[in-house]
C-alpha positions in Angstrom: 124.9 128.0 105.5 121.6 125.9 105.5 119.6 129.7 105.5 121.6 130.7 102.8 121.0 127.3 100.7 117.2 127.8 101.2 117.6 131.5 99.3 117.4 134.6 100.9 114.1 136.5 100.2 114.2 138.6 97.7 110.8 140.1 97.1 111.6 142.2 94.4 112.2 138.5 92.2 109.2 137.0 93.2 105.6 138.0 92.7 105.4 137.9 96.5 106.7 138.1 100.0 105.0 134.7 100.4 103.1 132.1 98.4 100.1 132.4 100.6 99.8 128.1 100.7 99.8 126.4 104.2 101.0 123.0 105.0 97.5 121.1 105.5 98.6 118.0 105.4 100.0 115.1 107.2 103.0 112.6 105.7 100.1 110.4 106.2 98.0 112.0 104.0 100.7 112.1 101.4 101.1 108.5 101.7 97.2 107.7 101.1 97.7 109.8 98.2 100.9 107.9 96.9 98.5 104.9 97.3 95.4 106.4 95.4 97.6 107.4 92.3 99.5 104.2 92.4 95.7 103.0 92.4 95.5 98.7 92.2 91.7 99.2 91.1 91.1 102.2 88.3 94.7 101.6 87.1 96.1 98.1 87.6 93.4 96.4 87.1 92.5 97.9 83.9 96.5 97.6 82.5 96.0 93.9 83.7 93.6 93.1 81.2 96.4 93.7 78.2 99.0 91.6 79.1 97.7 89.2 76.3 100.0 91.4 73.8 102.9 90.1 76.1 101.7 86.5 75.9 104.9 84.6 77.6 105.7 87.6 80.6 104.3 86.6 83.9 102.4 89.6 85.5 103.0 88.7 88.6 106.7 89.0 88.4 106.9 91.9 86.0 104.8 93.6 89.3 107.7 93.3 91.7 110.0 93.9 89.4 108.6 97.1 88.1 107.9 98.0 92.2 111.6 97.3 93.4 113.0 99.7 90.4 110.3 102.3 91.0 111.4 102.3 95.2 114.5 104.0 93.3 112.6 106.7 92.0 111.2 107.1 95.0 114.1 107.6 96.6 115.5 110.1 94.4 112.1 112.0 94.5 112.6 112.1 98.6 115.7 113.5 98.2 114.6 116.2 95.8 111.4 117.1 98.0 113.8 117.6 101.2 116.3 119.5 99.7 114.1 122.0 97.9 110.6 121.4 100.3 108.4 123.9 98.4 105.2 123.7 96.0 105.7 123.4 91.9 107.6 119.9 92.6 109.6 119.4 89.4 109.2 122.8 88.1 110.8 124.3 91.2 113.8 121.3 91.0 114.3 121.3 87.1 114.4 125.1 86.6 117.1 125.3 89.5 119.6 122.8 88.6 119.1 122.1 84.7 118.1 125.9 83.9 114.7 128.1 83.6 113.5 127.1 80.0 114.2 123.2 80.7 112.4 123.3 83.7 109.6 125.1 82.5 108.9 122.8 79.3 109.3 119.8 80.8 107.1 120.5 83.7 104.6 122.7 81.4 103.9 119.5 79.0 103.9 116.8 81.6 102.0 118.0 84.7 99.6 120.9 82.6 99.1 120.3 79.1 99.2 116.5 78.9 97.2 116.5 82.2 94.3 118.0 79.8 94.5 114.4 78.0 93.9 112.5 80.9 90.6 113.5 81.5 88.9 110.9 79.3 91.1 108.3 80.3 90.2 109.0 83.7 86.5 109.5 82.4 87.1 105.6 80.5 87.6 103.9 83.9 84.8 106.0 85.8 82.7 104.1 82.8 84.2 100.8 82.7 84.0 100.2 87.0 81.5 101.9 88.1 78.3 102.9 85.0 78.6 100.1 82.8 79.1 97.2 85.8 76.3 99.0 87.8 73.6 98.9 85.0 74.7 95.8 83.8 73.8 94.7 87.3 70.7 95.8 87.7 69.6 94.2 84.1 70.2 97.0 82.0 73.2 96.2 79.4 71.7 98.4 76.9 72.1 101.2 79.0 75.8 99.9 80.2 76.7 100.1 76.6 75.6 103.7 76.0 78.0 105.2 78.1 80.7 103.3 75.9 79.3 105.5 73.0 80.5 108.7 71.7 78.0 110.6 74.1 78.5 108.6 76.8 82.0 108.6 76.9 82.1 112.8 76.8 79.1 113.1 79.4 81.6 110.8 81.4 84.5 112.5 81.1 82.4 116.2 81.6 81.2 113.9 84.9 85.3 113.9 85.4 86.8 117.0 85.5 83.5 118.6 87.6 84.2 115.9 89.9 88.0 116.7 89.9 87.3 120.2 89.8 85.2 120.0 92.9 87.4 118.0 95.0 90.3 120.7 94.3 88.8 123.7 94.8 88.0 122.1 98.6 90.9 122.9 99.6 93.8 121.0 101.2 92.0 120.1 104.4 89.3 119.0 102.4 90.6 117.3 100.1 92.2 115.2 102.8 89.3 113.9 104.7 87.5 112.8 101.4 90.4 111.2 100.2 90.9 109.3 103.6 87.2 108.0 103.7 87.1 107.0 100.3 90.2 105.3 101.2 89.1 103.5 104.1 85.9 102.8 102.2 87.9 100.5 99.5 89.6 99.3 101.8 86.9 97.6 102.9 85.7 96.8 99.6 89.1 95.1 99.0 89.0 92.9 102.0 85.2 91.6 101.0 86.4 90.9 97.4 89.6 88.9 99.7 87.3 86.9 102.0 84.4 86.5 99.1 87.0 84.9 96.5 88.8 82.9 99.4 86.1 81.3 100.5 84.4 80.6 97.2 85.5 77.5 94.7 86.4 77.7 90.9 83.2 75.6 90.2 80.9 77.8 92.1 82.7 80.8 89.9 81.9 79.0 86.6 78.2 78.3 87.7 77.8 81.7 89.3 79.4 83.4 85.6 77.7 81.1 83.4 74.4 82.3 85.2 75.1 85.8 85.3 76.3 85.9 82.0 73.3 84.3 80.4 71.0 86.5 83.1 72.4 89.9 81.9 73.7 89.3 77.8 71.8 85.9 77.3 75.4 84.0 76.7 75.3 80.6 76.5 78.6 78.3 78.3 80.8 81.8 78.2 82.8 80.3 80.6 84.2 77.7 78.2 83.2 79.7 75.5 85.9 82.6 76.2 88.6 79.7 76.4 87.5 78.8 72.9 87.3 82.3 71.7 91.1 83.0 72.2 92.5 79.6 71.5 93.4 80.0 68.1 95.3 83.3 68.9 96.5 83.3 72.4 97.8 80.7 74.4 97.4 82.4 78.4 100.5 81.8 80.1 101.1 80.0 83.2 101.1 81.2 86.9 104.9 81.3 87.5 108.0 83.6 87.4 109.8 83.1 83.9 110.8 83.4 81.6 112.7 86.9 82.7 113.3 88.8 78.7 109.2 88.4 78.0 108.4 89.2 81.5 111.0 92.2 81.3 108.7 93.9 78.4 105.7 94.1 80.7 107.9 96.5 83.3 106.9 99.4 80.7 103.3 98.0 80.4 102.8 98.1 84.7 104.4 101.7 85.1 100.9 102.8 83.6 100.2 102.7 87.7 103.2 102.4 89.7 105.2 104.5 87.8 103.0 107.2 90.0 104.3 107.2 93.7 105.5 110.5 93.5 102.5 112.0 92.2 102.0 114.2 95.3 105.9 115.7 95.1 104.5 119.0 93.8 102.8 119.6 96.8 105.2 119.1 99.3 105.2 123.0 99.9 101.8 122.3 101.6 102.9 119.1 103.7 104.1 119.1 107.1 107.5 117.1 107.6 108.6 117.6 104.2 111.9 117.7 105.4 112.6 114.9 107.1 113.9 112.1 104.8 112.6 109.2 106.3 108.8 110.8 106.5 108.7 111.7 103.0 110.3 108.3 101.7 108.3 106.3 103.9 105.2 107.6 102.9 105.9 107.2 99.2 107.2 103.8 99.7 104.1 102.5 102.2 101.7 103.9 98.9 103.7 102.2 96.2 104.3 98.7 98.3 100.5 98.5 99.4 99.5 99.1 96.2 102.0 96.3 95.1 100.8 93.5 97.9 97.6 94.2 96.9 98.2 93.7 92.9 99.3 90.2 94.3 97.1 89.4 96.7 94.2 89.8 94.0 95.7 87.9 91.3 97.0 85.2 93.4 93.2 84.7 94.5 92.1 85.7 90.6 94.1 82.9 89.6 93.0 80.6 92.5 88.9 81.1 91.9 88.6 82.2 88.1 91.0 80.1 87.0 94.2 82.0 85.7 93.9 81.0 82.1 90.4 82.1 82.4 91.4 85.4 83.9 94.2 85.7 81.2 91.7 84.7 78.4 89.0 86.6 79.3 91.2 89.8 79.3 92.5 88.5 75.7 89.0 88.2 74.2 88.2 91.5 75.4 90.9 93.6 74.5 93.0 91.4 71.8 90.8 88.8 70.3 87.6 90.5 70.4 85.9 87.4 69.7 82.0 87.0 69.2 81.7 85.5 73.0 84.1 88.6 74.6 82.1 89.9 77.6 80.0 93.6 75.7 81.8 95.6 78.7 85.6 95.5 80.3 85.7 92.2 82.5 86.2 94.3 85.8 87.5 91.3 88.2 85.0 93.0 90.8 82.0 92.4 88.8 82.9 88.9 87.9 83.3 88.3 91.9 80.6 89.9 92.8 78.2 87.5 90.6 79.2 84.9 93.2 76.6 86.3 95.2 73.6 85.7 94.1 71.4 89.0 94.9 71.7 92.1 93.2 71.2 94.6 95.9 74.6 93.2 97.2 76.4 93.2 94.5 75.6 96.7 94.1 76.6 97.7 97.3 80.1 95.6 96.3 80.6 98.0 93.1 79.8 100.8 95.4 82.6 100.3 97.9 85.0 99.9 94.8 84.1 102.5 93.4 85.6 105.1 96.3 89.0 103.8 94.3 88.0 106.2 91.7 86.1 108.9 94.2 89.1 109.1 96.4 91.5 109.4 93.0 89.7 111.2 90.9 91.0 114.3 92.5 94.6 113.8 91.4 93.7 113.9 87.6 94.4 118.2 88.9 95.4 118.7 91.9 99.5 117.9 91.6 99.4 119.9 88.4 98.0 123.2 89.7 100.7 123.9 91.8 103.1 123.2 88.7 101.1 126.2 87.1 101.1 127.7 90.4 105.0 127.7 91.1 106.1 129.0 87.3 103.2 132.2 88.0 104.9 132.8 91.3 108.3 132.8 89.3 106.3 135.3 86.8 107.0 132.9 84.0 103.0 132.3 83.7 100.6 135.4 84.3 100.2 136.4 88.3 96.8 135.8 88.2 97.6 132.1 88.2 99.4 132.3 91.6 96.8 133.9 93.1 94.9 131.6 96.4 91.6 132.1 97.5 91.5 133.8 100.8 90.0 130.6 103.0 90.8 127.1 101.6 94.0 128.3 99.4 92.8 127.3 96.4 95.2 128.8 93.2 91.7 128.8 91.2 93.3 130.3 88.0 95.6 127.3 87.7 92.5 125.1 88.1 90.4 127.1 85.3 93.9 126.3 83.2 92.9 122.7 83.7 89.3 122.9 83.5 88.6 124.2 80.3 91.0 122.7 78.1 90.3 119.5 79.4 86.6 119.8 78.3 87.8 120.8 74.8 90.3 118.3 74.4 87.4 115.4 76.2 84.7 116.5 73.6 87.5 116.0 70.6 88.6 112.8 72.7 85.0 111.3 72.4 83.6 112.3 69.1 87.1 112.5 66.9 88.5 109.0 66.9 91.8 110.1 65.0 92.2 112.3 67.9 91.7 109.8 70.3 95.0 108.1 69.2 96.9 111.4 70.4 96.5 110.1 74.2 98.4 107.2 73.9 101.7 108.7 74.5 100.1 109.8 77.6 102.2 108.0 79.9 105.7 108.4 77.7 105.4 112.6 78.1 105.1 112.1 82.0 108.4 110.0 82.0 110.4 112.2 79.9 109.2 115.2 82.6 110.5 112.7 85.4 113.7 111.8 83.3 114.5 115.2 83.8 114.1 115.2 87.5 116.0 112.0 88.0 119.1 114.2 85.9 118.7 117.1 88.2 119.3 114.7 91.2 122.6 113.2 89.7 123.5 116.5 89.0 122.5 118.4 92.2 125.9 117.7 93.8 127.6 119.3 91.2 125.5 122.2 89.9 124.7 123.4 93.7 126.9 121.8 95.9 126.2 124.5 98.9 122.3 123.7 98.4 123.0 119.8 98.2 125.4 120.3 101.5 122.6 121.5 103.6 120.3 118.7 102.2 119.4 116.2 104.9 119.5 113.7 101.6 123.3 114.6 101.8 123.6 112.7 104.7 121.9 109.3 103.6 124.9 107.0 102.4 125.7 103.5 101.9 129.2 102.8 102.3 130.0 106.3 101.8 128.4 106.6 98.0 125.7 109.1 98.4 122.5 106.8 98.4 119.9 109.9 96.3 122.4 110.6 93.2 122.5 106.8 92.6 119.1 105.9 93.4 119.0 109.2 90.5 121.2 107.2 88.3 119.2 104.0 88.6 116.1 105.7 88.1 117.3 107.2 84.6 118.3 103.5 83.8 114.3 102.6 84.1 112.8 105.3 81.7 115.3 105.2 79.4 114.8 101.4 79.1 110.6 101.7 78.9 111.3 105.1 76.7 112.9 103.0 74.4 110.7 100.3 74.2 107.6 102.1 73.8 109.2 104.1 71.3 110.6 100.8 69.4 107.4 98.2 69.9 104.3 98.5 68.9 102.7 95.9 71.0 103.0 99.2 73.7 100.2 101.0 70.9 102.3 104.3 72.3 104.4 105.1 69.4 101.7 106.4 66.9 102.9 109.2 64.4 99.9 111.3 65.3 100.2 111.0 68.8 103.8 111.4 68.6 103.7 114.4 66.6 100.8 115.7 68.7 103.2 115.2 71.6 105.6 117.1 69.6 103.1 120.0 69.5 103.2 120.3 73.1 106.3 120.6 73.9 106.4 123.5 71.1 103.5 125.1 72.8 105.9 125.1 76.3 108.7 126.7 74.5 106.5 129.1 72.9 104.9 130.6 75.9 108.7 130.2 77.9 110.3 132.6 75.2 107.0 135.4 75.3 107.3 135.3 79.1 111.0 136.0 78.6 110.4 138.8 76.1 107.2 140.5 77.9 109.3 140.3 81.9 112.5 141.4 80.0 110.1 144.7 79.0 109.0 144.7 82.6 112.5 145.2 84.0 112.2 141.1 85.3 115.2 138.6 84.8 113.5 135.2 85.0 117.2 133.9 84.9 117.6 135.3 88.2 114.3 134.3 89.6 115.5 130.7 89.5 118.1 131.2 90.1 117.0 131.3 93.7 114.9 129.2 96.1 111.1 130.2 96.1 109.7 131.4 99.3 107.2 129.7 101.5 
């Protein structure tokens, strides 16, 4: 029964015998992955420094919150990813249980085409922690401002995707050992930035700012200056854990990074143990929950040495107020705690170690996605020359190119267009709707194939005697409907722009467009793509 739920080959439906991926990695590599994308430094920091739009939630608690509803994701993910352990993540899942053209558009415009649109945003925090801190550093602030230029911000994002590019086309195995170094490095990064602001004082901070400050922009008092900046707009809210309604709104804000813990689902067809339910959960869980000790362990110690209003206010003055004594670049918390040491060469090497965040992520901006593209050429939906692999490192290059190139397009419009640049700001939303999708297909994956769901290990995971997936399924729908809405409904989100909205709109046309010519041109070719998912893909 569990041979026949897994599909029977059937050569003649797919392009062929076998995808001609290998399982090169470990659950542990998945889980430094799930850690990298949920990533505290390029991602939560950088979110952190908006809460003053949200001026009564407390962070801290909106953090656990979000993390405690996102475990249920992460659950039904697991469940999906043992039951159907093969490459193309929620492509493959989609386009089996909800149908072939569902599956295809929803995966097509929120792992490929929206993909292209991250580049820059990517490129925007490779600028903010590691070019514009760095030459800011070393006394040069007119250089740290160029790359915040038009120029600047599309050589950074070209910087991007070759970077991204590279660390893909690696391979697997290779992409695993850089990804665990640069790991390890920023791990101890992390722990310096601990022991530096545990030891330190809130006076020596404000001297050590002050002095830096003045040293680098020739600011006067910005310390106290930033508190006056903001007064008469934004009141920073206390360290605590209410009220709950405000604090609520900031769960949409904080899935910006932790919505991501499944990031590395797609490539479960190249990951050894994928299906043993406990592995694959516990790896996703270990990325999400380090990445959420560590969101509190820095801003407890943020709120202990900078001072939390400061924290909060200097945030507000850089991204709400934008008051004449705002800090010129993004106040990256690791630059400000570097400046407690007073020698540059150190805090150099300090931005250095951080900056392996971004090194070790930087990969996943295409990686997941090409084996999206991958899966739908191997189901012929997309031309066969995307499935193909390269014969040593299995690299499906074509689906790379179909990130590369669009995403330098789409970065050069991104950095020289500024009505274009609002189009990325539903950037997040089109990724939820594509994992809205998957959390329906788990609910439903009892009922639509019950012999498939039988053989599941997840079948077997229940708490008193409810199936524990298909509710964690329900439970997850329940947390993107509730941020769809609200970033939909509030424009304190800045995601529910016409232009980005109907640019999003043009993407998911695009999808059904190329679904419906694949139809008609395999139709012509004697190839039923209704039958072709019908069936499990091959390994």
């Amino acid at each position: 029964m569990a041979a026949g739920a897994l599909g029977e080959e059937r050569p003649t439906l797919f392009l062929r015998k076998a995808t001609g991926l290998v399982r090169g990695w470990s659950v542990r590599d998945s889980m430094i992955y799930a850690t990298l994308s949920t990533n505290v430094v390029t991602l939560g920091m950088v979110e952190w420094a908006y809460q003053g739009y949200f001026p009564r939630g407390q962070l801290l608690t909106s953090i656990v919150i979000t993390g405690v509803w996102v475990s249920f994701l992460v659950i039904a993910y697991a469940g999906l990813v043992v039951t159907i352990p093969r490459a193309g993540g929620d492509y493959v899942w989609q386009s089996r249980i909800l149908g072939s053209g569902i599956g295809f558009v929803l995966a097509a415009t929120g792992w490929w085409f929206i993909l292209w649109l991250w580049a820059p945003i990517y490129g925007a925090v490779l600028s903010e922690e590691f070019f514009q801190p760095i030459f800011a550093t070393l006394g040069h602030p007119s250089q740290a401002a160029w790359f915040a230029s038009h120029n600047g911000t599309f050589v950074v994002t070209l910087i991007t995707i070759a970077l991204a590019g590279i660390l893909v086309s690696v391979g697997m195995a290779g992409y695993a050992k850089v990804q665990k170094w640069c790991f390890l490095g920023g791990l101890l990064g992390a722990a310096i930035i601990v022991i530096l602001l545990l030891v330190s004082s809130k006076n020596s901070f404000i001297t050590s700012f002050d002095a830096a400050t003045h040293r680098i922009w020739g600011m006067n008092g910005a310390y106290a200056a930033t508190s006056t900046d903001v007064a008469k707009t934004y009141t920073a809210p206390s360290l605590g854990f209410g009220p709950l309604g405000p604090t609520m709104l900031l769960v949409p804000m904080m899935l910006f990074y932790l919505l991501w813990p499944n990031w590395g689902t797609t490539l479960y067809g190249e990951i050894r143990g994928a299906s043993d339910f406990k592995r694959v959960t516990g790896g996703m869980m270990a990325g999400l929950w380090t990445t959420v000790l560590l969101s509190v362990v820095f801003l407890l110690l943020f709120a202990k040495t900078f001072g939390w209003a400061f924290y909060q206010n200097v945030n507000a003055d850089w991204a709400v107020a934008f008051g004449k004594n705002a800090l010129p670049i993004f106040p990256y918390p690791v630059l400000m705690a570097s400046w407690l040491i007073h020698n540059t060469a150190i805090q150099v090497i300090i931005l250095l170690l951080m900056s392996l965040w971004f090194f070790g992520w930087v990969g996943t901006l295409f990686l997941s996605s090409t084996r999206v593209i991958f899966a739908a050429a191997f189901d012929r939906v997309l031309p066969d020359a995307a499935a193909q692999v390269s014969e040593k490192r299995r690299v499906p290059f074509y689906s790379l190119i179909l990130m590369l190139l669009p995403a330098v397009g789409l970065g050069a419009l991104y950095a020289y267009n500024s009505t274009f640049h609002s189009y990325t700001l539903d950037a997040t939303l089109v990724i939820a709707v594509t994992y809205l999708g998957s959390a329906i297909a788990v609910v439903l994956l009892p009922l639509r194939k019950p012999d498939l769901w039988a053989a599941s290990p997840a079948s077997k995971i229940k708490l008193l005697g409810v199936p524990v997936v298909p509710a964690a399924g329900v439970v997850t729908i329940a947390l993107l409907v509730y941020s769809l809405i609200e970033w939909l409904s509030n424009d304190s989100y800045f995601v529910n722009s016409h232009d980005s909205l109907y640019y999003m709109g043009g993407m998911y046309v695009l999808a059904i467009v190329l679904y419906v010519v694949a139809r008609v041109v395999r139709n012509r070719q004697g190839i039923d793509l209704s039958l072709i998912n019908k069936e499990i893909p091959v390994e």
